[in-house]
C-alpha positions in Angstrom: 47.4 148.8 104.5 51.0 150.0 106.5 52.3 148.2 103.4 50.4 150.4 100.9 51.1 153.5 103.2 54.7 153.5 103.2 55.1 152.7 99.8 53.8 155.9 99.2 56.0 157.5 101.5 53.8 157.8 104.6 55.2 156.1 107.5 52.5 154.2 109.5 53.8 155.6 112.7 53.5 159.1 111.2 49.6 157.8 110.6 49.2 156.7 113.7 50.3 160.0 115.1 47.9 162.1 113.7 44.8 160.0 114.3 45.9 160.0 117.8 46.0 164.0 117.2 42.5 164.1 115.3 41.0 162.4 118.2 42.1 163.9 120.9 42.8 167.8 119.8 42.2 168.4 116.6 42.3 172.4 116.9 46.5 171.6 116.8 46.8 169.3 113.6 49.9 170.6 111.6 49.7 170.9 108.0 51.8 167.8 108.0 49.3 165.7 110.1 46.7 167.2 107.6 48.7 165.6 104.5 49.1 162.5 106.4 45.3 161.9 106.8 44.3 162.7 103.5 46.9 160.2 102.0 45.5 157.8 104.5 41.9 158.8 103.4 42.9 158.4 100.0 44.6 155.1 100.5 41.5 153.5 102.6 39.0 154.8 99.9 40.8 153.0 96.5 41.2 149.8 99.2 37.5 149.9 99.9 36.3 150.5 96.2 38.7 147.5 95.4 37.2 145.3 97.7 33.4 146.1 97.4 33.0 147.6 94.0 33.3 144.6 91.9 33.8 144.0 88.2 32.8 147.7 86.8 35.5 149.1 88.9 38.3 146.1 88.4 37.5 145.7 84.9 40.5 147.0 82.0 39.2 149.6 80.1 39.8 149.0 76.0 39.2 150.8 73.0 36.3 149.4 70.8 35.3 150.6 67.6 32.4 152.9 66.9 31.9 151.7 63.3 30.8 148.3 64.1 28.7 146.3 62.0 25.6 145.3 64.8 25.3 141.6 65.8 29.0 141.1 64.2 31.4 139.6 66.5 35.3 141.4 66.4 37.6 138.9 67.5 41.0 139.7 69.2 43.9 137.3 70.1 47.3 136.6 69.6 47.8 136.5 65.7 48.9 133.3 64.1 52.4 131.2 64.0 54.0 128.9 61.5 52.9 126.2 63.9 49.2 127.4 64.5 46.7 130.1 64.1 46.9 131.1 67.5 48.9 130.6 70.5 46.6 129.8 73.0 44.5 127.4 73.4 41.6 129.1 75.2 41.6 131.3 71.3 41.6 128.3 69.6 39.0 127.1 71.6 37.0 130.5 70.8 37.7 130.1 67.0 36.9 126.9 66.8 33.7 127.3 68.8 32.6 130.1 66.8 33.2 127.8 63.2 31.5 124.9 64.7 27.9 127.1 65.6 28.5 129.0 62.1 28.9 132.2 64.0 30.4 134.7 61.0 33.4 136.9 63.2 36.0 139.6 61.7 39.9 138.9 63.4 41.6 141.5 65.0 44.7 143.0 63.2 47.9 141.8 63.2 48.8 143.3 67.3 48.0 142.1 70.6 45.6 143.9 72.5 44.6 142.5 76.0 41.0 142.8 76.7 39.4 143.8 79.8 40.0 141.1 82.0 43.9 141.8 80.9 44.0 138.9 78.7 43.2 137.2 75.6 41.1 136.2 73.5 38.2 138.5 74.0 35.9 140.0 71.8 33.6 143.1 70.5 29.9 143.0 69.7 27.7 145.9 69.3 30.4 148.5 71.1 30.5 146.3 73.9 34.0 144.2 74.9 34.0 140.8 76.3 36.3 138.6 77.9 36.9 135.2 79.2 36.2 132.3 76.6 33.7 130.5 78.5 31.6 133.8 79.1 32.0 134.8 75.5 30.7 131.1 74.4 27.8 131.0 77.4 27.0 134.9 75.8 26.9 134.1 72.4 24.9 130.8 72.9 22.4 132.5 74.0 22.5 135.8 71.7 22.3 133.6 68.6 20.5 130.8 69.8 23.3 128.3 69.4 23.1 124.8 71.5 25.9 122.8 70.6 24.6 120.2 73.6 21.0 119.6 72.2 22.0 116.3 71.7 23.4 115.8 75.6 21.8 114.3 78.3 21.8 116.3 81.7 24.5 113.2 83.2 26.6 113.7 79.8 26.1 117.7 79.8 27.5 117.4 83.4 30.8 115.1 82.3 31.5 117.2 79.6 31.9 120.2 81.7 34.0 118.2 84.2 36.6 116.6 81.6 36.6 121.1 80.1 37.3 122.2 83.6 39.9 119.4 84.4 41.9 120.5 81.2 41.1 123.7 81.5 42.2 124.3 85.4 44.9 121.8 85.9 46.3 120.1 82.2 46.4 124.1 80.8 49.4 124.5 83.3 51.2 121.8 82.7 51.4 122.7 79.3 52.1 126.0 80.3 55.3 124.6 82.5 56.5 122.4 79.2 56.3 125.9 77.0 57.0 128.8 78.7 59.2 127.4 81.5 61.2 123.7 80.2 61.4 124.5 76.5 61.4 128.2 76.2 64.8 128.3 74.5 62.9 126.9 71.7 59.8 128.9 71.3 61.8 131.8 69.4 61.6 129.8 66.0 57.8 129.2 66.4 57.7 133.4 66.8 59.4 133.7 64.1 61.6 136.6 66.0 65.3 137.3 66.6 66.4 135.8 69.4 67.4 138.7 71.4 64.3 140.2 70.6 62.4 136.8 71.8 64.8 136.6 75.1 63.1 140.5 76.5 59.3 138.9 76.2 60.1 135.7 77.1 61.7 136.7 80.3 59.3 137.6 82.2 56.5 135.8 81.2 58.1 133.0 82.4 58.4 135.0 85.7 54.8 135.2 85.5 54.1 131.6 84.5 55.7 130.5 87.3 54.3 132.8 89.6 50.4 132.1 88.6 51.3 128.3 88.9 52.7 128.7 92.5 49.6 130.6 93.3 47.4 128.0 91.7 48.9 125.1 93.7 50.3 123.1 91.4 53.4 125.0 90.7 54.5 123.5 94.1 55.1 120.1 92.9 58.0 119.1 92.0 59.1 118.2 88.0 58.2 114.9 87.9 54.8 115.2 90.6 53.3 117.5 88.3 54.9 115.5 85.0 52.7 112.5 86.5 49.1 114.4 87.7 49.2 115.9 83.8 50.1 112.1 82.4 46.8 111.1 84.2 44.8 113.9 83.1 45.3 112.9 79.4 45.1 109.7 79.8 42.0 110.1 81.6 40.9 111.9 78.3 42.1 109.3 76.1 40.1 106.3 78.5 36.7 108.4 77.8 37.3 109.4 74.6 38.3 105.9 73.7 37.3 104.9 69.9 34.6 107.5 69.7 35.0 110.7 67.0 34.3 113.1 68.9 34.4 113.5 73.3 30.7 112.9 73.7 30.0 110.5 70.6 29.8 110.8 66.7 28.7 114.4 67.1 30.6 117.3 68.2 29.7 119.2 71.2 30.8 122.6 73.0 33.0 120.5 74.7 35.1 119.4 71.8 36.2 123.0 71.1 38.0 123.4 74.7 39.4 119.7 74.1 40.8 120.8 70.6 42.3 124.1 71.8 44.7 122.4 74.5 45.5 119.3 72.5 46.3 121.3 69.5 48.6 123.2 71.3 50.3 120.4 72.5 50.4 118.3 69.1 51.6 121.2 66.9 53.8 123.7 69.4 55.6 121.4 72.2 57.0 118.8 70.4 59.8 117.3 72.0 58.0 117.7 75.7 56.6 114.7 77.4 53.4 115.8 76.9 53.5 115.2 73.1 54.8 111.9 73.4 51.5 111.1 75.5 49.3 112.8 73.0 50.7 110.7 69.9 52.8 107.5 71.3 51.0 106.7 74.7 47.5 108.1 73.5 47.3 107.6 69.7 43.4 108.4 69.4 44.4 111.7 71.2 46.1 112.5 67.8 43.3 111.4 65.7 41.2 113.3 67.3 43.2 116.3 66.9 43.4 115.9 63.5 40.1 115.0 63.0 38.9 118.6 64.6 41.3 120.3 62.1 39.8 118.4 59.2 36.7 119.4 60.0 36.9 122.8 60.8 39.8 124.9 59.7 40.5 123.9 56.2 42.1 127.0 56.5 44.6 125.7 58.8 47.8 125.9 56.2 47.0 129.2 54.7 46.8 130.9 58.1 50.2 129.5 59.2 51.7 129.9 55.5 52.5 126.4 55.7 52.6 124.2 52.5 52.0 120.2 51.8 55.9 120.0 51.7 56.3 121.6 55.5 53.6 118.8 57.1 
């Protein structure tokens, strides 16, 4: 709190003074002491709300539409590159869940909006904004009765969550490290943006990569520690996943969408990183798999990156 004080120009002793002063004679408070107590007020009542008010208060307001179509889903990410429809896996996770449960959704335009968690993808339905891909898919399972899992066991519905959540909150920054951090010099062509343009975002995102991955954990590793414990991860996939189509057997499940979000990141984005050669030397069915999911559901795939038979 003497932190937050002073960067506002109060200094704690100065505080300290005139709650010594309140206390003991309040008749002689100066109209400095006065302006040092309601800063101080001020300051104790955002902390408080902070703390104990929870989401309503924490969440990012955005701007939804008041023209919406009801029970039609809006959905907003980052829009698509010559090497994929969208550049990050938890949206293509989202798209692709949405396609595989037939789910009918309008794309944002063209611009990056953050949502109000402060990130992307998210979505609008029925003037209301939603973030957070598993919360959008948990929502929208139940408001259109969609079950992707019927087919799942409790014991398989239970491994199926742990192989999303071990992709999903430990692989996911590895591939973060090999794009945003090892091979960011060579992101600009993928953006399709002048370089000196590229270098002003790219900056500090990598700033900001690094500094989520240090607060995770695993950014304290060092190259080749995390190098290996992401190695394992997707080799651990590969071992499960083994000759079957899809994670959980010759159907599709929710599951597959998270699985084909990351690895399609990977296969199509960070090519010459160590986590590609896994993916298609090391873990050949990884690939298949990968292509297999595109097959399936984005016949659209080429058209949205405005590639062409010739560019494959």
């Amino acid at each position: 709190m003497s932190g937050l004080l002073q960067s506002l120009g109060v200094p704690f002793q100065a505080v300290k003074s005139s709650v010594v002063q309140l206390l003991t004679d309040p008749a002689q408070l100066s109209c400095v002491d006065l302006a040092v107590l309601g800063v101080s007020a001020a300051c104790v009542t955002v902390a408080v709300q902070w703390t104990c008010s929870g989401e309503e208060f924490r969440i990012q307001k955005v701007k939804v539409r008041t023209d919406f179509t009801p029970g039609r889903v809006y959905y907003h990410a980052a829009p698509p590159v010559k090497a994929i429809p969208c550049l990050t896996p938890f949206g293509v996770k989202l798209e692709t869940y949405m396609r595989m449960a037939d789910i009918p959704y309008e794309p944002s335009p063209q611009t990056v909006h953050m949502g109000p968690k402060g990130k992307i993808p998210w979505i609008e339905y029925n003037g209301r904004a939603m973030g957070d891909s598993n919360l959008i898919i948990e929502f929208l399972n139940k408001e259109k009765g969609v079950d992707l899992n019927r087919s799942l066991r409790d014991a398989d519905r239970a491994v199926s969550r742990a192989f999303v959540k071990m992709l999903e909150e430990n692989t996911y920054w590895g591939f973060g490290r090999c794009r945003w951090v090892d091979a960011k010099d060579k992101q600009f062509e993928m953006f399709e943006l002048p370089w000196l343009v590229f270098f002003f975002f790219l900056k500090p995102v990598t700033k900001k990569i690094k500094k989520f991955m240090w607060a995770h954990g695993i950014g304290r590793h060092s190259k080749d520690e995390l190098e290996a414990i992401i190695e394992k991860d997707l080799k651990a996939l590969s071992n499960f996943l083994g000759s079957k189509p899809f994670l959980m057997g010759d159907e599709p499940t929710e599951a597959d969408a998270a699985v084909f979000g990351l690895l399609a990141e990977i296969l199509w984005t960070i090519p010459d990183s160590y986590m590609h050669r896994v993916v298609t030397e090391d873990c050949p069915n990884l690939q298949a798999y990968c292509i297999r999911m595109k097959e399936r559901y984005w016949p659209d795939w080429d058209q949205l990156t405005g590639k062409t038979k010739k560019d494959q």
